[in-house]
N, CA and C atoms as an extended XYZ file, in Angstrom:
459
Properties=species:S:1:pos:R:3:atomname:S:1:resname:S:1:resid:I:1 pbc="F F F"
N      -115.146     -142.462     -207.484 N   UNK     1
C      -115.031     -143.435     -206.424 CA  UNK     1
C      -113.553     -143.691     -206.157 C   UNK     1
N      -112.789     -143.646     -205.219 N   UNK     2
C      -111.980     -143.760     -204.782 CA  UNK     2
C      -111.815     -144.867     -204.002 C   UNK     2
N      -110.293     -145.509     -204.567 N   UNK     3
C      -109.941     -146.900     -203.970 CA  UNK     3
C      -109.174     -147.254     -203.048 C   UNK     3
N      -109.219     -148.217     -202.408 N   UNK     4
C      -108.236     -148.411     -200.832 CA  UNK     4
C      -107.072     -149.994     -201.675 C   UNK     4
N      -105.844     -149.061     -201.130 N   UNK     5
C      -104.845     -150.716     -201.387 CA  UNK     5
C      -104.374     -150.704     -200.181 C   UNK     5
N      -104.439     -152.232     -199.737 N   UNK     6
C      -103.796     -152.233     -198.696 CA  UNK     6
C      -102.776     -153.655     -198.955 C   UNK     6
N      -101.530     -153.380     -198.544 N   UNK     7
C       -99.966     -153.111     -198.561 CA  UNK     7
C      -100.213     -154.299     -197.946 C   UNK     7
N       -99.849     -155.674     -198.223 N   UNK     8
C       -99.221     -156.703     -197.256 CA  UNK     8
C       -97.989     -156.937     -197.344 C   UNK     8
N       -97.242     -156.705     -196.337 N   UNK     9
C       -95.753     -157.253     -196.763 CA  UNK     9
C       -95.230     -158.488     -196.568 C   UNK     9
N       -95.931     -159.432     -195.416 N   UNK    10
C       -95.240     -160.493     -195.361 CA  UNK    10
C       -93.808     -160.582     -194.975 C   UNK    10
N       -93.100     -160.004     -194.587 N   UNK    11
C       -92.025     -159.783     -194.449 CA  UNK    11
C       -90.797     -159.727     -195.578 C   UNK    11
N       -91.194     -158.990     -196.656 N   UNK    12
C       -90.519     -158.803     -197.862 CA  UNK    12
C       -89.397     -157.859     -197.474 C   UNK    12
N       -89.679     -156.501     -196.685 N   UNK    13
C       -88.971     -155.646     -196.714 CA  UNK    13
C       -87.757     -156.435     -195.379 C   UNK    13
N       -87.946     -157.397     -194.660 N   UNK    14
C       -87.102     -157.561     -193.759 CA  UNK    14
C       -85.675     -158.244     -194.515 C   UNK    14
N       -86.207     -159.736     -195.727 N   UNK    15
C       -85.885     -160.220     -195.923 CA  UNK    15
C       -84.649     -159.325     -196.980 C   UNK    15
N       -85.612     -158.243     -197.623 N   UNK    16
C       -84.658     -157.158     -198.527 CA  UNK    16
C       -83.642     -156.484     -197.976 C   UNK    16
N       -83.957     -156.101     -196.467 N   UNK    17
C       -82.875     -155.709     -195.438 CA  UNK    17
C       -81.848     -156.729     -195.477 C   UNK    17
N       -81.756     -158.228     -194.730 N   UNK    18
C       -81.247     -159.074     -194.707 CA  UNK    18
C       -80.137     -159.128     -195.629 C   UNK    18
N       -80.834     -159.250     -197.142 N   UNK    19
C       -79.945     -159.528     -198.160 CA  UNK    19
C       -79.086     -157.898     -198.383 C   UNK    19
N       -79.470     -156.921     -198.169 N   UNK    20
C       -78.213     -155.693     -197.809 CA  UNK    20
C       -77.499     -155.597     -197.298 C   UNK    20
N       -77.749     -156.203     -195.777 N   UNK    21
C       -76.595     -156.146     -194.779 CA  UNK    21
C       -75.438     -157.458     -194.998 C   UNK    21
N       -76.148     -158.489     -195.966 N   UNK    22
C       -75.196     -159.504     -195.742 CA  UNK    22
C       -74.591     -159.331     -197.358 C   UNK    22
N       -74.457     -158.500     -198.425 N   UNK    23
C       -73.684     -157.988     -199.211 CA  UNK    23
C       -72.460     -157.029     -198.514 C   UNK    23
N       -71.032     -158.037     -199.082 N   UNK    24
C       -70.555     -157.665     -198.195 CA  UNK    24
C       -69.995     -158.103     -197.281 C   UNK    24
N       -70.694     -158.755     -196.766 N   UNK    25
C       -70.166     -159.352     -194.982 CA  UNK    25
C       -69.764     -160.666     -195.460 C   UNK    25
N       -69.204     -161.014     -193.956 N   UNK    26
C       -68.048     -162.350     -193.890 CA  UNK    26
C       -67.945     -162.682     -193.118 C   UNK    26
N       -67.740     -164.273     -192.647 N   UNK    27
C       -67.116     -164.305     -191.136 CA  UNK    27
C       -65.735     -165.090     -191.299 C   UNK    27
N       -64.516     -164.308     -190.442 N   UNK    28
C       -63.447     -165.342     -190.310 CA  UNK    28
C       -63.328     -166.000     -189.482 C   UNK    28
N       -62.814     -167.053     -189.747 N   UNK    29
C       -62.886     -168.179     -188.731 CA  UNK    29
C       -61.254     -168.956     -188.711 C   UNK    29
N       -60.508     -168.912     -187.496 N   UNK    30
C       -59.799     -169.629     -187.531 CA  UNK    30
C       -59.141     -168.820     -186.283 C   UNK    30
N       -57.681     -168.671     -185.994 N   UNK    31
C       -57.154     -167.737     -184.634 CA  UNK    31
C       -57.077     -167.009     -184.938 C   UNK    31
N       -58.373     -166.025     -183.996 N   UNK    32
C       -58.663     -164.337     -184.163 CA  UNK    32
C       -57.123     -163.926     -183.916 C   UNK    32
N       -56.815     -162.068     -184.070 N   UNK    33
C       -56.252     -161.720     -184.014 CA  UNK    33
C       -56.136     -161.028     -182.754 C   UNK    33
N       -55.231     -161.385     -181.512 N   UNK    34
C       -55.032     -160.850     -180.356 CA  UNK    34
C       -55.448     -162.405     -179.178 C   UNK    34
N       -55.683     -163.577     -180.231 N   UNK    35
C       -55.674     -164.820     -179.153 CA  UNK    35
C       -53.796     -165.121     -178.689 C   UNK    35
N       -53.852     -165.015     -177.300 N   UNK    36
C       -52.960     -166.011     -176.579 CA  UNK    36
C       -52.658     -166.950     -175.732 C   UNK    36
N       -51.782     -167.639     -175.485 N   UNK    37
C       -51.415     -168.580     -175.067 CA  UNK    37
C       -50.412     -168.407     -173.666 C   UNK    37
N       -50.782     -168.994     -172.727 N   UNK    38
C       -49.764     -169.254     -171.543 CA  UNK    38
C       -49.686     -170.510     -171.013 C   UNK    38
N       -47.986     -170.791     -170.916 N   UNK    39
C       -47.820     -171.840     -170.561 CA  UNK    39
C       -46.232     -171.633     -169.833 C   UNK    39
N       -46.392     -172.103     -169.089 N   UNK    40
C       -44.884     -172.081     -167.636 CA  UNK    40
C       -44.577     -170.705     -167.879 C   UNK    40
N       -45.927     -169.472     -167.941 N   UNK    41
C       -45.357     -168.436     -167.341 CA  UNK    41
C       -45.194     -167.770     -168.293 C   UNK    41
N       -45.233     -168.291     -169.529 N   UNK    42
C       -44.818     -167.498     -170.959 CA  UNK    42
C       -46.240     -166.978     -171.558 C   UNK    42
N       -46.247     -165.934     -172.349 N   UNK    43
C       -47.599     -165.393     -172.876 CA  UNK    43
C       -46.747     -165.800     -174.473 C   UNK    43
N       -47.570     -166.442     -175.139 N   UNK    44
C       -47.591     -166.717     -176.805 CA  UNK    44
C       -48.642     -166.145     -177.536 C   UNK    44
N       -48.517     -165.169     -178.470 N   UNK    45
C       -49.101     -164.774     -179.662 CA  UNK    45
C       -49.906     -166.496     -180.424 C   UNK    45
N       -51.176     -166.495     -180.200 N   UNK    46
C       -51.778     -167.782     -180.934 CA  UNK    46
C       -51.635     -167.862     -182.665 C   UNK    46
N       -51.820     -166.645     -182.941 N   UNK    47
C       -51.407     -166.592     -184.162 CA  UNK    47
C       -50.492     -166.742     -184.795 C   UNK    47
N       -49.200     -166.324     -184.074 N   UNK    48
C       -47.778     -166.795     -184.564 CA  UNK    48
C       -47.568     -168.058     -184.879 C   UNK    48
N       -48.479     -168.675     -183.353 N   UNK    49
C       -48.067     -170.329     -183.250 CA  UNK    49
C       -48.689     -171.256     -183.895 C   UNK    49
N       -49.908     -170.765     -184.695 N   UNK    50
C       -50.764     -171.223     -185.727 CA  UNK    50
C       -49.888     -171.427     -187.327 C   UNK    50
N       -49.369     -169.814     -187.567 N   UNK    51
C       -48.830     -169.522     -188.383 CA  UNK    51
C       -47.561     -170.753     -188.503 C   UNK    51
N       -47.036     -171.019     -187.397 N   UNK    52
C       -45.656     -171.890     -187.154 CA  UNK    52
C       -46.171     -172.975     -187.517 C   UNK    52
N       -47.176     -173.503     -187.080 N   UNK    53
C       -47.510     -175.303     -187.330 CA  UNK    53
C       -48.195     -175.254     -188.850 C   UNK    53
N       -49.037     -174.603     -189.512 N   UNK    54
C       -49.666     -174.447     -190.275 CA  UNK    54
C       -48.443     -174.246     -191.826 C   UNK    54
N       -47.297     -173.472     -192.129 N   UNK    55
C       -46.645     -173.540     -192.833 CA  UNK    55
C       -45.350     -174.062     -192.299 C   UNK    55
N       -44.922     -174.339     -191.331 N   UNK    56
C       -43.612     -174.534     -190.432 CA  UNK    56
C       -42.743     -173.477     -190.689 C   UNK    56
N       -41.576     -174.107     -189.474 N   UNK    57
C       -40.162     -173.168     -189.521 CA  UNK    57
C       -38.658     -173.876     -189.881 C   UNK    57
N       -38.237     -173.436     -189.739 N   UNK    58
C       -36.802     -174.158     -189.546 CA  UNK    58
C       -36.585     -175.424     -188.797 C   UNK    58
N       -37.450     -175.270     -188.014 N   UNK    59
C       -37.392     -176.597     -187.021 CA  UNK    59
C       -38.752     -177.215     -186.417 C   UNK    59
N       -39.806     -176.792     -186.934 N   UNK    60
C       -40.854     -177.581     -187.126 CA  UNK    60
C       -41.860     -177.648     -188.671 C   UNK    60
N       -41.939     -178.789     -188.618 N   UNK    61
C       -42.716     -179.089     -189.922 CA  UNK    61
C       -43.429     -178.590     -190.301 C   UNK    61
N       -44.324     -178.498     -191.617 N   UNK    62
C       -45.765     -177.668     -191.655 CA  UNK    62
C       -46.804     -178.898     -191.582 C   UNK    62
N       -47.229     -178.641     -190.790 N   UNK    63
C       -48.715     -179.675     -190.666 CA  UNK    63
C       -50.055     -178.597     -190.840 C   UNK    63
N       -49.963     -178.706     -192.006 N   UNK    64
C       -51.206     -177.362     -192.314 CA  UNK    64
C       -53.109     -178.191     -192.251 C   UNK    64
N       -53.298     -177.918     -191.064 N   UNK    65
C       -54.503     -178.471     -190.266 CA  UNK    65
C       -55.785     -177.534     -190.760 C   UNK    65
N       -55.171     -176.348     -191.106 N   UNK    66
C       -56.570     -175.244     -191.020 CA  UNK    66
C       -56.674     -175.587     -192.796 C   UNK    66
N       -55.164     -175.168     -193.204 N   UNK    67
C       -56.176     -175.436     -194.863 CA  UNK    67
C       -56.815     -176.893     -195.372 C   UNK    67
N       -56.100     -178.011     -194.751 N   UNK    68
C       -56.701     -178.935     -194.949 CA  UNK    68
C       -58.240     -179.195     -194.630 C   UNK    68
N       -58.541     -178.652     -193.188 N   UNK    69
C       -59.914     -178.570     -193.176 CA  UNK    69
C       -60.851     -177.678     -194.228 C   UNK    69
N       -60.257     -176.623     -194.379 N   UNK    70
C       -60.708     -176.017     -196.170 CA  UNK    70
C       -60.846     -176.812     -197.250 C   UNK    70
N       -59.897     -177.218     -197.365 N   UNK    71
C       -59.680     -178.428     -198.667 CA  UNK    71
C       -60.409     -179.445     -198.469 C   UNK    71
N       -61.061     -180.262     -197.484 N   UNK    72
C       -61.431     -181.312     -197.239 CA  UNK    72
C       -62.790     -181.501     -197.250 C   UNK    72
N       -63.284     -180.028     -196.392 N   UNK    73
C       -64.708     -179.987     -196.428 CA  UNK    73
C       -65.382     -178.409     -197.834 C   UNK    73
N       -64.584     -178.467     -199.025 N   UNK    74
C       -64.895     -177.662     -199.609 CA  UNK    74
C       -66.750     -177.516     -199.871 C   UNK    74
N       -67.071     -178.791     -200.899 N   UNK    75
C       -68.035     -179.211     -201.421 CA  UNK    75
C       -69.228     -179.429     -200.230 C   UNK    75
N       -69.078     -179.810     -198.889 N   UNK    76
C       -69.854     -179.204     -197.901 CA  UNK    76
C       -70.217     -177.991     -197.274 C   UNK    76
N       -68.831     -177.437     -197.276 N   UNK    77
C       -69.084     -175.762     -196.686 CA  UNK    77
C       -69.910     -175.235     -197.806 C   UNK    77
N       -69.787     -175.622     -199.154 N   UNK    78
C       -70.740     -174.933     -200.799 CA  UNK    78
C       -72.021     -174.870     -199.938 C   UNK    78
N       -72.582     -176.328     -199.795 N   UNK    79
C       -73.869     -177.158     -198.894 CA  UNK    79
C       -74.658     -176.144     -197.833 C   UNK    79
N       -73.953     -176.120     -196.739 N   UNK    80
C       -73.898     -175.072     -195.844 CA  UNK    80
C       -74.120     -173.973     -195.636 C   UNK    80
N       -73.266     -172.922     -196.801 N   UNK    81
C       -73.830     -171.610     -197.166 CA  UNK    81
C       -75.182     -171.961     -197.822 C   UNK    81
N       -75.276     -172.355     -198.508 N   UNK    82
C       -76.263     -172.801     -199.577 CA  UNK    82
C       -77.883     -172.523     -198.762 C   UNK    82
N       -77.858     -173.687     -197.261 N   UNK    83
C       -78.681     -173.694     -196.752 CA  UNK    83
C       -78.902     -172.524     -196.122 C   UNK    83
N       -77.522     -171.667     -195.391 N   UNK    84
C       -77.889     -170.695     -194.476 CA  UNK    84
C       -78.292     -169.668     -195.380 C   UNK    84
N       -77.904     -169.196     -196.865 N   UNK    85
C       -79.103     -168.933     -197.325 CA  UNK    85
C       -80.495     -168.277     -197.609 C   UNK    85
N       -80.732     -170.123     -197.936 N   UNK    86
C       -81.942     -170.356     -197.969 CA  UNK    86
C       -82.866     -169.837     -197.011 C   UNK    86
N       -81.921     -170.200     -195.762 N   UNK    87
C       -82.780     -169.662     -194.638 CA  UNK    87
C       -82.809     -167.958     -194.586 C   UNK    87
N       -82.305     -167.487     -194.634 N   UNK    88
C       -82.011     -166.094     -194.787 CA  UNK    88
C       -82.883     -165.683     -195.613 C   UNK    88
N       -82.882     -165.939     -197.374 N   UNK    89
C       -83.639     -165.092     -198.092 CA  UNK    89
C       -85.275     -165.906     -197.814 C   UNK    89
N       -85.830     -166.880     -197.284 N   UNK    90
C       -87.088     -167.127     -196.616 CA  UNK    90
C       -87.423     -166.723     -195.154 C   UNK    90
N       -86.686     -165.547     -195.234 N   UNK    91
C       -86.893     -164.924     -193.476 CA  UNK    91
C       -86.851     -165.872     -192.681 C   UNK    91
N       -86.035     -167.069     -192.404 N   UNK    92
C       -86.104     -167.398     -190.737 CA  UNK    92
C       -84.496     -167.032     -190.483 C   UNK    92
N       -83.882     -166.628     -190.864 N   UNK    93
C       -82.269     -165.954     -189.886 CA  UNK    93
C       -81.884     -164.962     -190.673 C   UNK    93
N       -81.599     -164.108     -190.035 N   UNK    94
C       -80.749     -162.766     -190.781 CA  UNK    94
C       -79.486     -163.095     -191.299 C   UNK    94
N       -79.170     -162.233     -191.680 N   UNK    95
C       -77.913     -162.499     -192.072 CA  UNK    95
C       -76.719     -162.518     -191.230 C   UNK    95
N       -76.857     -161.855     -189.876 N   UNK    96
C       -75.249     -162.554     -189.210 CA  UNK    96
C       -75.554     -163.687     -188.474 C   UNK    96
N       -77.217     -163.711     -188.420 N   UNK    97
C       -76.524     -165.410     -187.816 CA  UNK    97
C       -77.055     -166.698     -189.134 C   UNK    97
N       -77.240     -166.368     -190.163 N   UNK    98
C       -76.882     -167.248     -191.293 CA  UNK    98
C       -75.233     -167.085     -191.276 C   UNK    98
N       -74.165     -166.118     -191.242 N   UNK    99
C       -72.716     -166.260     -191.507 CA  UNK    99
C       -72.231     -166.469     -190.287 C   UNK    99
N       -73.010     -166.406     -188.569 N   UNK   100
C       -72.887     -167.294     -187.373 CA  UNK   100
C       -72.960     -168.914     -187.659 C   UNK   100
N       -73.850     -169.402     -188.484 N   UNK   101
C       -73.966     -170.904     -188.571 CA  UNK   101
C       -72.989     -171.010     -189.508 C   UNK   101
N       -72.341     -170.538     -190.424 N   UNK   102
C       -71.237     -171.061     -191.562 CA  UNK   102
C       -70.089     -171.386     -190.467 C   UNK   102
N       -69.505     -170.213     -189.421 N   UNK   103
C       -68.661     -169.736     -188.843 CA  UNK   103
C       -68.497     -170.915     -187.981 C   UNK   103
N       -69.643     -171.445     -187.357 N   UNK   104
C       -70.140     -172.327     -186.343 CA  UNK   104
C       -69.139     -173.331     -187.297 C   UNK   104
N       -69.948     -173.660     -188.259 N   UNK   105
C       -69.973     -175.070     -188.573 CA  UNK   105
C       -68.554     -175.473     -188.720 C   UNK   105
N       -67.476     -174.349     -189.833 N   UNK   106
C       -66.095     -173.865     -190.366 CA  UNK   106
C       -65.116     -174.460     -189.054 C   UNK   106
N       -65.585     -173.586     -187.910 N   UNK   107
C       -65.050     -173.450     -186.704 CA  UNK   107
C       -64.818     -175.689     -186.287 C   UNK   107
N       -65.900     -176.348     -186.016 N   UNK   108
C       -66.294     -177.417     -185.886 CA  UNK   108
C       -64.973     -178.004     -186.731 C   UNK   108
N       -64.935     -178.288     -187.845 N   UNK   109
C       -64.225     -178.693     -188.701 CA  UNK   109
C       -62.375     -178.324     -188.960 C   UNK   109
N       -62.442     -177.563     -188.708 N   UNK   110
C       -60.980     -177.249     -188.173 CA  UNK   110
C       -60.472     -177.997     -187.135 C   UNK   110
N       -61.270     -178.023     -185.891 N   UNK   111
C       -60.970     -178.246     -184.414 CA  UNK   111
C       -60.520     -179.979     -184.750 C   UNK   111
N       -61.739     -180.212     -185.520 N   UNK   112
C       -61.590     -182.034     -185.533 CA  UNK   112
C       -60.664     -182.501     -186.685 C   UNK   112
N       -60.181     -181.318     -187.630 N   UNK   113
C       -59.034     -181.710     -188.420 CA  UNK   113
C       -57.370     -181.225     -187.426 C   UNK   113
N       -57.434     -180.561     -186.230 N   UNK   114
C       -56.224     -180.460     -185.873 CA  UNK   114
C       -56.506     -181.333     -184.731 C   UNK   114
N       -56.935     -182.289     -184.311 N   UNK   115
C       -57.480     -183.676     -183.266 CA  UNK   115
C       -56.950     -184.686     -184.163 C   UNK   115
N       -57.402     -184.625     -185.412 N   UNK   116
C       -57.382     -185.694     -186.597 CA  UNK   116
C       -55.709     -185.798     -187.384 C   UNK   116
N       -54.974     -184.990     -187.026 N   UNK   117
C       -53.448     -184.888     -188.061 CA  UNK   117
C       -52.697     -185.287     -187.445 C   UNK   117
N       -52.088     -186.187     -188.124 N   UNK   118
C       -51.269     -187.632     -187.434 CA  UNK   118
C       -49.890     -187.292     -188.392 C   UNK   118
N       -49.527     -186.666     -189.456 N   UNK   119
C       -47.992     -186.613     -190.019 CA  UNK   119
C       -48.111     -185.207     -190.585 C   UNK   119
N       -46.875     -184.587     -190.642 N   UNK   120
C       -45.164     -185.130     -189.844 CA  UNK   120
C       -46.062     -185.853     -188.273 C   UNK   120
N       -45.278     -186.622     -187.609 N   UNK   121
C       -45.487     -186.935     -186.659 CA  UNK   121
C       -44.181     -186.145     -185.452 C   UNK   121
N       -44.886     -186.108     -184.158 N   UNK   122
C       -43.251     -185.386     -183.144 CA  UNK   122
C       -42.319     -186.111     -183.362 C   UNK   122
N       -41.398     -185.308     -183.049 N   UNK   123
C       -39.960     -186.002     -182.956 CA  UNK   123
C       -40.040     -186.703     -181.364 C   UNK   123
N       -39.192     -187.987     -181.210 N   UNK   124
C       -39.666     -188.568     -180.149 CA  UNK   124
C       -38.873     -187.897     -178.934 C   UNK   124
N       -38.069     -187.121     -179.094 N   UNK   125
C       -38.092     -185.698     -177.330 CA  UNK   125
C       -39.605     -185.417     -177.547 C   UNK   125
N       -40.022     -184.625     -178.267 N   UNK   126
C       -41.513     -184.052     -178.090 CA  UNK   126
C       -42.596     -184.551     -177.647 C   UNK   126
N       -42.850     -186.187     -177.984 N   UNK   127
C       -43.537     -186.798     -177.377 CA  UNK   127
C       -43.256     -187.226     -175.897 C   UNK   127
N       -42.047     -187.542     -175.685 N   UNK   128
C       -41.996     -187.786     -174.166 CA  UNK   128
C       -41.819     -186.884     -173.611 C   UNK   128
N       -41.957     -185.252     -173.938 N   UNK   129
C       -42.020     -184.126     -172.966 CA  UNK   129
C       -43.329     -184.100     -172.934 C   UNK   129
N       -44.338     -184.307     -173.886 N   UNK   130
C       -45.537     -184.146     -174.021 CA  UNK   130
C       -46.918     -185.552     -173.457 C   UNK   130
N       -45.644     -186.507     -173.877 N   UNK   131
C       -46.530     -187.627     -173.615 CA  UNK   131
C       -47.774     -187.580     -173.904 C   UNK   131
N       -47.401     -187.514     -175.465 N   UNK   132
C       -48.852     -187.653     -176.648 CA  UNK   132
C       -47.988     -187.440     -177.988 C   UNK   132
N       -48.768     -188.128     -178.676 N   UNK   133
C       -48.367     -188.589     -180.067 CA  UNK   133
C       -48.607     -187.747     -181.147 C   UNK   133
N       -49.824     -186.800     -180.693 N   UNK   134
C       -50.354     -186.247     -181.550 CA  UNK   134
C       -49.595     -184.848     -182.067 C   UNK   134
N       -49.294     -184.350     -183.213 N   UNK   135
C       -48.921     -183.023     -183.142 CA  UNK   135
C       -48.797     -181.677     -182.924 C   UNK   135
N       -50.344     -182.041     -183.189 N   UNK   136
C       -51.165     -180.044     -182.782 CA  UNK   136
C       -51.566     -180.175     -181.429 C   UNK   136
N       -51.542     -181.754     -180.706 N   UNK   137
C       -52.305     -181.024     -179.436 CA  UNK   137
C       -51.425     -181.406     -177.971 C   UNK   137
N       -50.628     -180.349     -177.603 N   UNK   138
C       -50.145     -180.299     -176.064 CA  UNK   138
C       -51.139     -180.249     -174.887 C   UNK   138
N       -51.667     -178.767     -175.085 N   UNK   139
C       -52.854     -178.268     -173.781 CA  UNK   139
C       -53.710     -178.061     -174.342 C   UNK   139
N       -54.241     -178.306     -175.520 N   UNK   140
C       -55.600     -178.149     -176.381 CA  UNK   140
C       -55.515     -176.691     -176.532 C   UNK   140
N       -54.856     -175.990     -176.198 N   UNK   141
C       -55.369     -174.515     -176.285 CA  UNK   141
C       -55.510     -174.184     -177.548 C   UNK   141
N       -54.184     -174.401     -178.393 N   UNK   142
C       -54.504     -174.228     -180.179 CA  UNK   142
C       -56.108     -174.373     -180.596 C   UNK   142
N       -56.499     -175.771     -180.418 N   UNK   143
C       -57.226     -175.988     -181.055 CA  UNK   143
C       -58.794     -175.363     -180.397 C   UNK   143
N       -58.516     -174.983     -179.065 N   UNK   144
C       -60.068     -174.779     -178.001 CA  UNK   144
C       -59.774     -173.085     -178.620 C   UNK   144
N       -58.620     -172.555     -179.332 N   UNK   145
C       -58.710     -171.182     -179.537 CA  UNK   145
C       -59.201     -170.786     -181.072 C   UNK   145
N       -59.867     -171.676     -181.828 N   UNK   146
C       -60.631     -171.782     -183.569 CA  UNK   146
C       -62.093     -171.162     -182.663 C   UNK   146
N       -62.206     -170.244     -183.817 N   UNK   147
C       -63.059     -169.433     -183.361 CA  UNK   147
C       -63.710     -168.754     -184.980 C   UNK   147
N       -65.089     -167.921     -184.383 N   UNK   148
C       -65.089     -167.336     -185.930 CA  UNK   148
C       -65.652     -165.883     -185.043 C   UNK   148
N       -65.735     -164.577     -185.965 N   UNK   149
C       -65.910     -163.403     -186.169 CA  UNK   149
C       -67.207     -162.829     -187.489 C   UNK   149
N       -68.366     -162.907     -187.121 N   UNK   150
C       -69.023     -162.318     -188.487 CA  UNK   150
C       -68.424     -161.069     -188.129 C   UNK   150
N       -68.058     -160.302     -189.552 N   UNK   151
C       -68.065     -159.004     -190.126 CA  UNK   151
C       -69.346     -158.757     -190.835 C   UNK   151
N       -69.667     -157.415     -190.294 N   UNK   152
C       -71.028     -157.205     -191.301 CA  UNK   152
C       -70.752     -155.635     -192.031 C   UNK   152
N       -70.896     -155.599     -193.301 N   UNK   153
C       -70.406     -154.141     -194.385 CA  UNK   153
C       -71.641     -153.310     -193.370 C   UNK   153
């Protein structure tokens, strides 16, 4: 007598996919490489000018906005992955858009820590060319240019 098995997968093999493609992968998040900036005519490298406010130069301070948002929201971003996940290895998101929602969220948190950084404060020419107090933000572009990139292996 000969027997019949029949195979339910439930979506085991998707979820096994999932967890392959996202060994490996990453998303960066912060100013891609090839964002710029124009202003009175000038084209700016975003990255340079990230790089400039973020550690400073000779003549501007470092107001480091991006690692602070790292530093600040460590023990949440843990949270975050944690959930996206969860969701991932219980089949409801694959894996680039489980490291789309980290990217999302990463992205979020930056933007409102370079809105949020109040010292060094401008030197007061800077503010009255700018007429704003704040440091990181002239034309918002810096901050409207935080972005993320999944990489997938």
């Amino acid at each position: 007598m000969a027997g019949k098995v029949t195979l339910i997968d439930r979506g085991w093999n998707s979820i096994r996919s999932n967890l392959r493609h996202a060994n490996g992968s990453h998303t960066k998040v912060g100013i891609q490489q090839g964002s710029t900036s124009s202003k009175d005519g000038k084209v700016s490298d975003l990255v340079m000018i990230a790089a400039a406010n973020e550690f400073g130069t000779s003549t501007i301070p470092s107001r480091p906005a991006l690692r602070q948002a790292f530093d600040n929201n460590r023990s949440q971003l843990s949270s975050v992955t944690q959930q996206a996940y969860d969701k991932m290895i219980t089949g409801m998101m694959d894996s680039k858009a489980a490291l789309g929602l980290i990217g999302e969220w990463m992205s979020d948190r930056m933007k409102r820590q370079i809105t949020a950084l109040r010292t060094p404060p401008n030197a007061p020419a800077t503010i009255a060319r700018k007429k704003s107090s704040n440091p990181l933000i002239d034309t918002g572009q810096y901050r409207n240019s935080i972005s993320h990139v999944e990489v997938m292996s």
